[in-house]
C-alpha positions in Angstrom: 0.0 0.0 0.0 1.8 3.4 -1.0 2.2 6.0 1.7 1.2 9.3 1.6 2.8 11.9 2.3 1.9 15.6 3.3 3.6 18.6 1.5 5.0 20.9 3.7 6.2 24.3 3.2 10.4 24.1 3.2 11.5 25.9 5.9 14.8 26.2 8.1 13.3 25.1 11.4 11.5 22.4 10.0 14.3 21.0 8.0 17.1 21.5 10.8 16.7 17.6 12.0 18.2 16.6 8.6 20.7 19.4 7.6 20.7 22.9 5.8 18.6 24.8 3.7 20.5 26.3 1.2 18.7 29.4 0.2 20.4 32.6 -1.8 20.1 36.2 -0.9 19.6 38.8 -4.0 21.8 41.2 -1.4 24.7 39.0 -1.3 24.5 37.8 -4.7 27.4 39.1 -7.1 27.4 39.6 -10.7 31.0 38.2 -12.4 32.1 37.1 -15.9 31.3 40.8 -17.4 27.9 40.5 -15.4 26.6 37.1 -17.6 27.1 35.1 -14.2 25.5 35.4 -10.6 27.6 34.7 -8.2 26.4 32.7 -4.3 28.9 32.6 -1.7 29.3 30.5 0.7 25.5 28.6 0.8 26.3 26.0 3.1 28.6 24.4 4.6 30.5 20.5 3.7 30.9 18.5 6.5 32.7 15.2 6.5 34.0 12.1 8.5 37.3 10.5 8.9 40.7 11.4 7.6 41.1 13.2 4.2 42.9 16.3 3.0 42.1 19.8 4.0 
């Protein structure tokens, strides 16, 4: 029997048990490559386990 599921508005709180919402911000956003390219720093952040390069 399939499961249904109820959509939900995305939001930070409600997501927070299983990470980040990435979301961009028009006022941070930066135009490069002669303005044909918008730019989103830093979104989120990577997180990850055991040994590896940094």
């Amino acid at each position: 029997m399939p499961q249904i599921l109820p959509i939900r508005p995305l939001t930070t709180e409600a997501f927070a048990p299983y990470g980040q919402v990435i979301e961009i911000s028009p006022a941070k956003m930066r135009l490069i490559n002669g303005g044909t390219t918008e730019r989103h720093h830093g979104l989120g952040r990577a997180e990850a386990l055991g040994e590896g390069r940094r």
